[in-house]
Structures are given as C-alpha cells and as structure tokens.
LUMPA-203542 format. One line per 3 residues: number of its first residue (from 1); for each residue x, y, z of N, C-alpha, C. Coordinates in steps of 0.02 Angstrom, whole numbers. Layout:
BEGIN
NUM	X,Y,Z,X,Y,Z,X,Y,Z | ...
This chain:
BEGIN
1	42,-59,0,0,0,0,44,62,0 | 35,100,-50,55,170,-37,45,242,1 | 75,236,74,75,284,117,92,352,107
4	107,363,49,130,437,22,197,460,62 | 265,393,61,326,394,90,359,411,58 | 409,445,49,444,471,10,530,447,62
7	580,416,13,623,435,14,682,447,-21 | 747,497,-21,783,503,-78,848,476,-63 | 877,436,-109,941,435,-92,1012,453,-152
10	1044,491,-104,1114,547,-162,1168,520,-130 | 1205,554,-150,1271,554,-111,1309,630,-105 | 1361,636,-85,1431,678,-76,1477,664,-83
13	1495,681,-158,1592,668,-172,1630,693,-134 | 1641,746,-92,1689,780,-66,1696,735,-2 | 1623,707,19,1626,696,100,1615,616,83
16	1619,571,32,1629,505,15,1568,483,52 | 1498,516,50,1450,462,74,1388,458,53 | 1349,411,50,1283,400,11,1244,419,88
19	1191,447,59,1144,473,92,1054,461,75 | 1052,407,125,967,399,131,928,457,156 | 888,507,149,856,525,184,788,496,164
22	743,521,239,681,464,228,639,542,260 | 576,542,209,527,625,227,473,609,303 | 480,672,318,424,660,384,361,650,357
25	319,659,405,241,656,404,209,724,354 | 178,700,291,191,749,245,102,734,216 | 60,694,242,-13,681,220,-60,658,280
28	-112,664,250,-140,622,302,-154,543,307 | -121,506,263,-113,443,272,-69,429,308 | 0,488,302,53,466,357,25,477,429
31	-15,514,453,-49,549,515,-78,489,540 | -125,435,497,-157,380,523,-111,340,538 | -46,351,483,-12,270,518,23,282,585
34	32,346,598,59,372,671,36,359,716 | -40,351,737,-83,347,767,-82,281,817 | -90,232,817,-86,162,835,-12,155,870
37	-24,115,958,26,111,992,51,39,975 | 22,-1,929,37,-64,916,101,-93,897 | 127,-141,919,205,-175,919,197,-234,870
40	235,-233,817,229,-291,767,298,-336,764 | 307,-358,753,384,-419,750,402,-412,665 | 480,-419,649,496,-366,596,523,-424,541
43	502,-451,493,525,-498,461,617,-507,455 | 636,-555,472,717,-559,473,748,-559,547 | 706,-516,583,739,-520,670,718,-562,724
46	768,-563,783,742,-610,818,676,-587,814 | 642,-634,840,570,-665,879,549,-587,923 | 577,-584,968,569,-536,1034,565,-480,1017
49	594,-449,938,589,-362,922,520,-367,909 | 512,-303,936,429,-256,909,456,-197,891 | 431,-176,824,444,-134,822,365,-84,790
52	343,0,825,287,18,781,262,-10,734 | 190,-39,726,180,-69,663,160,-5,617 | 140,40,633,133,105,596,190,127,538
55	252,138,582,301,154,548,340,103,509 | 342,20,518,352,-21,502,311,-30,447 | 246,-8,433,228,-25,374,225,33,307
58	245,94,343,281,151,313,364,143,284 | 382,119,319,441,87,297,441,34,232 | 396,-13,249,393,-87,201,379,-40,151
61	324,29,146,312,33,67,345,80,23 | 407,78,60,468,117,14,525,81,28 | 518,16,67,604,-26,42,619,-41,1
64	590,-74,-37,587,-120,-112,635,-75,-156 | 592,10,-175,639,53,-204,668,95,-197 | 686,89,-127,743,139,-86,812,83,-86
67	781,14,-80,849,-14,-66,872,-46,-140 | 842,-50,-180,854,-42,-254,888,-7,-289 | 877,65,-250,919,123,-266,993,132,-240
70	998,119,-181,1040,114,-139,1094,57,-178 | 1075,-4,-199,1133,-54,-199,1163,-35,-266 | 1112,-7,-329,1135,16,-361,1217,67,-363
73	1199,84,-308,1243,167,-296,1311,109,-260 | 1316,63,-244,1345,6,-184,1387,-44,-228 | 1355,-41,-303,1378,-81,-335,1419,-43,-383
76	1420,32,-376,1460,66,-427,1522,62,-409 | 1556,32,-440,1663,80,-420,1654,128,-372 | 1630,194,-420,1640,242,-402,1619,257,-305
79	1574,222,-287,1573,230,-216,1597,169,-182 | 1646,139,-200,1648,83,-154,1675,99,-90 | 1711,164,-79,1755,180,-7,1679,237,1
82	1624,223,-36,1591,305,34,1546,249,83 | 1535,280,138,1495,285,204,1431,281,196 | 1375,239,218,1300,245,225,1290,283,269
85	1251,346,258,1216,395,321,1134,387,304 | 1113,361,330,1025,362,344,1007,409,379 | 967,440,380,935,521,393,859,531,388
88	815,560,458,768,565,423,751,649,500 | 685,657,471,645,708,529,576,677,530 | 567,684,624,489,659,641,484,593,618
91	416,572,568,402,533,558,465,493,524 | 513,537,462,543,506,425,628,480,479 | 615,516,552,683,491,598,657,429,617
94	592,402,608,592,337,630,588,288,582 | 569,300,503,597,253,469,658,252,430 | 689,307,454,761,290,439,808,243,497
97	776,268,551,821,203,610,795,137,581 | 712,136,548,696,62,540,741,46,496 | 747,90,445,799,43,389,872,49,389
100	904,97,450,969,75,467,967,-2,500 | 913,-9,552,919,-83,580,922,-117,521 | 882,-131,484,846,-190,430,925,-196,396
103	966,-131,351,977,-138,318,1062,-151,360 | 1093,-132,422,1135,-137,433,1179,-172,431 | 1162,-229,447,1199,-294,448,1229,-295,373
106	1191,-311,351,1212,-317,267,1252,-279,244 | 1250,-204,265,1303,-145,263,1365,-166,258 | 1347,-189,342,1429,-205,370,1444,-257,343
109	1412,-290,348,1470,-356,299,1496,-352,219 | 1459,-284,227,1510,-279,156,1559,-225,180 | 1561,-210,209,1639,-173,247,1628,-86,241
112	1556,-72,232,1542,-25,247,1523,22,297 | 1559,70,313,1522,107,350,1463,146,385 | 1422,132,423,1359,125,435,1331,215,468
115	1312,255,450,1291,309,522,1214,314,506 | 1185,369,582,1127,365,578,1107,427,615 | 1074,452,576,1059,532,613,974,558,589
118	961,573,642,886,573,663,866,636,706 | 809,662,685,799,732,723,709,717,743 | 697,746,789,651,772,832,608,688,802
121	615,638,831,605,588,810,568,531,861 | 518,492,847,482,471,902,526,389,933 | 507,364,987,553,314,990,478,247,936
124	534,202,940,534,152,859,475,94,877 | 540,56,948,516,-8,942,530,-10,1033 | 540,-85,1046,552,-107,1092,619,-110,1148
127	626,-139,1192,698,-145,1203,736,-171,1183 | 715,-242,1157,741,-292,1141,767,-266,1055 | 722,-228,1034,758,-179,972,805,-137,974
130	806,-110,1015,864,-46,1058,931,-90,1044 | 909,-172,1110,985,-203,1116,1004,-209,1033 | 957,-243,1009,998,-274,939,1018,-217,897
133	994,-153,885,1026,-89,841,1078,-64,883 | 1108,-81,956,1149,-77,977,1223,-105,967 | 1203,-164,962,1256,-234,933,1245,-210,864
136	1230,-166,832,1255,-152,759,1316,-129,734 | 1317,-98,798,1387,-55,794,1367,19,756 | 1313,39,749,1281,99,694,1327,159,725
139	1355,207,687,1364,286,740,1308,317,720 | 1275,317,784,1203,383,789,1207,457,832 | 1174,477,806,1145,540,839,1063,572,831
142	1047,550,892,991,596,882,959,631,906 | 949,705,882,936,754,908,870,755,935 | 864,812,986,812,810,1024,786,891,1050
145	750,917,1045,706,998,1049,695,1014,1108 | 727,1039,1149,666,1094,1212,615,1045,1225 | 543,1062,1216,484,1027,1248,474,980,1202
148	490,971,1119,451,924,1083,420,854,1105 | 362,880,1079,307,810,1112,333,751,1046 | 349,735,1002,351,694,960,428,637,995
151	455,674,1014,539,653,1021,498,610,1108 | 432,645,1123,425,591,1178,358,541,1183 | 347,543,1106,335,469,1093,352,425,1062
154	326,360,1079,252,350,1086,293,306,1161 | 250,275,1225,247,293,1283,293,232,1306 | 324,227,1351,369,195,1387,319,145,1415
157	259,155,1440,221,116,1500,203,70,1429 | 190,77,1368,176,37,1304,239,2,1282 | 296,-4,1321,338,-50,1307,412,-14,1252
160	368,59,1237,438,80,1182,489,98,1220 | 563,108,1185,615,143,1208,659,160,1164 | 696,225,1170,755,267,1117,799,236,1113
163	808,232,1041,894,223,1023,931,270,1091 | 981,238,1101,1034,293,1143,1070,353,1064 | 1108,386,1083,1142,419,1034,1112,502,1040
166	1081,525,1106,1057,600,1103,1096,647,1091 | 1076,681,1060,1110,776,1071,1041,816,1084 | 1059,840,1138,995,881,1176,1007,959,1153
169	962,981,1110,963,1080,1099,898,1109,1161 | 921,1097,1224,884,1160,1297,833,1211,1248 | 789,1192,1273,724,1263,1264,779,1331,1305
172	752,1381,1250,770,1448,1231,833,1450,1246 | 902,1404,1197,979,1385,1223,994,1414,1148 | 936,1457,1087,985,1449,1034,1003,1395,999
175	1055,1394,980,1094,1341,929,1138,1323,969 | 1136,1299,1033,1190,1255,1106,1155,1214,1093 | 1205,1153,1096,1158,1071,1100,1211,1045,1140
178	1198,1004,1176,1223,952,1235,1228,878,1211 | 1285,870,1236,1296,802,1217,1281,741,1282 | 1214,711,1291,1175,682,1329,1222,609,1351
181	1221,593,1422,1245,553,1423,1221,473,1407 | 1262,428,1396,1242,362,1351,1230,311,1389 | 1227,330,1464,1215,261,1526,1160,277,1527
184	1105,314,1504,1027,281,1508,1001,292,1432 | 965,247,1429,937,250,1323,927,328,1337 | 864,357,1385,860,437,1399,903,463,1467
187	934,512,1453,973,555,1498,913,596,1518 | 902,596,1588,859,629,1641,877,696,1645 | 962,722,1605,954,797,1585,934,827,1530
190	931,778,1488,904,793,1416,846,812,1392 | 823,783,1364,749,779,1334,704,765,1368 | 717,713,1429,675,679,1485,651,733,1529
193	694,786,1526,695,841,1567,619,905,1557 | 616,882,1471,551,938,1486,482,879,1479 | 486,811,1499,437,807,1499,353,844,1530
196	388,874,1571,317,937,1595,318,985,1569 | 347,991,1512,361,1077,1476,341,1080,1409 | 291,1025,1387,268,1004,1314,262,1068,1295
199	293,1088,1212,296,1124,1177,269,1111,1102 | 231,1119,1089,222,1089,1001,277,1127,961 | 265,1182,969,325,1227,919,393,1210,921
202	413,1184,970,477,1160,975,487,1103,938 | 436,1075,899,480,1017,854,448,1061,781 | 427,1126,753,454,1131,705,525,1180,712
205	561,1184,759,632,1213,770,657,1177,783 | 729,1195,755,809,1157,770,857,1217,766 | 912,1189,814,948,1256,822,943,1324,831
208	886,1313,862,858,1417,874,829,1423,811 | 825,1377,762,784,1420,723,708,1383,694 | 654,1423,642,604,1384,645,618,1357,574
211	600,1321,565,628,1249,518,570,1251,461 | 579,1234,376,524,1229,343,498,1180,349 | 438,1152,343,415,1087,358,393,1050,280
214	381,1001,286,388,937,227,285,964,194 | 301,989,134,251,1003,76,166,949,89 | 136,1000,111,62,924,125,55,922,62
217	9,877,44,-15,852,-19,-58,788,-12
C-alpha cells in the first residue's frame, strides 16, 4: 500500500557518502499510520523485536525502491570507499532508524560504513530492538528539541524505548546542543527533562531556528 513515503537517496563526493534520507509526516495517510501504539515483530529479526507497526509499514512501502536504489549506488566503483548515512525528521527519523536496523547488517558485511542521524524523532520499537541496533555497531545521533512532544513518543508504559545516541538543543539555548549522556537510552538531563514543559513549536525548530516543514499534499 502506498502511504505517500517518500524517500531520496544521493550522495557527496567531497565527503565520500551515500545518503538515505527518509521525509516526515507529509499527508494524512502518514498521520493515520502514526496513530496506533501497536508493536509488530519485523520480518528477518529475532522473535522478541517489536517494532511500531505504523512506521514499520511506512517503511515496508518504500524498501523495495529505496533499497534498489541504494545497492545500485553500492555496486558502482565509483562509491565503493563512501559511508551509509540514513537520515530522516519526525516521522521520516523513525523510518530511517527502521531501515538503518533492517539494512545494517548487510552494510557491514560488506565493509561499509554504517551512520545514523535522526531529528526530533519518536522512539521506534522495543527494548529488545534498542539491544539489537545496539550490537550493530551503527554511529548515531539523535537530536532532540526543548519541549518536543514527538521526540516523547510514543509511551514507555507501552513497552517503547530510544535508540541511545542523544544531542539535547535546551528550550530557549539557541543553537547550544548538549551532548546527553549514554548510561541511560534517555538522559534525565536531556529531553527527559522537559517532559512537563510540552511544547508543540519546539519540534518545528532546530537550532534556534524555525525549520520549513515537509510540503502536505
């Protein structure tokens, strides 16, 4: 089924790396699949991952020719020394972690370099997902807003939890971001911190500033 997902993938000669980005919540089909706290099990992983079935099936309907695109670019000469960076915002930071997990392994065993960078982004899946994108070895970062309500869902008492990998930007800090510490998936100074300070506006800003948002249609 077509969720109206969009994602592109380029690269950078200068900086040797292919670049997935994956679009946020840009319709209202993406809005429904957001909706639902439901945990699905992810074809290929252990047994025990759950991961959103929402975003998991936002994901399924752009792998086929995102990762089509991708091996293409994998199989050229010309990039065989660049880097995978997967990238997304909001909706599109959580199916880009889905398809750094899915697609990582395979990465690495071809001796590629794996990163993963994600902004104002909801958490994914389970714990038992956390551990295994952990044992990936991925380098992540992901950013996190002042009050944004999105970056604090969907709910802990429902079984989800964050990739570790924060950089925290403090409500009214400007363009200062903090580098969160990595002994809890959430740092209790970070992002955890405004859970009583819900802001909507703060997840269309990054870095002090207000951000364009992804074209409805």
């Amino acid at each position: 089924m077509d969720y109206g997902s969009m994602v592109i993938t380029g690269f950078i000669h200068d900086k040797k790396m292919i670049i997935v980005s994956h679009r946020g919540t840009a319709n209202l089909r993406n809005w429904l699949r957001n909706i639902s706290y439901g945990q699905v099990a992810m074809r290929g992983q252990p047994s025990n991952v759950r991961i959103h079935e929402g975003f998991l099936g936002i994901y399924r309907s752009t792998d086929n020719s995102s990762n089509r695109r991708l091996d293409e670019l994998l199989a050229d000469p010309k990039y065989k020394d660049y880097k995978v960076v997967f990238t997304g915002v909001s909706l599109g930071a959580a199916t880009a972690t889905i398809h750094a997990f899915d697609a990582g392994k395979r990465l690495k065993d071809q001796g590629r370099n794996v990163e993963l960078f994600t902004y104002v982004g909801p958490r994914v899946g389970n714990r038992a997902f956390v551990d295994n994108f952990i044992n990936l070895n991925i380098t992540t970062g992901r950013y996190t807003n002042g009050g944004d309500i999105v970056s604090k869902m969907y709910p802990r008492t429902k079984g989800y939890v964050h990739i570790p990998g924060e950089f925290f930007n403090p409500p009214n800090s400007g363009a200062n971001v903090i580098t969160c510490s990595q002994t809890w998936d959430e740092d209790p100074n970070c992002g955890w911190s405004t859970n009583d300070d819900i802001r909507l506006i703060d997840h269309a800003y990054a870095f002090g500033e207000l951000q364009k948002l992804c074209p409805y249609n």
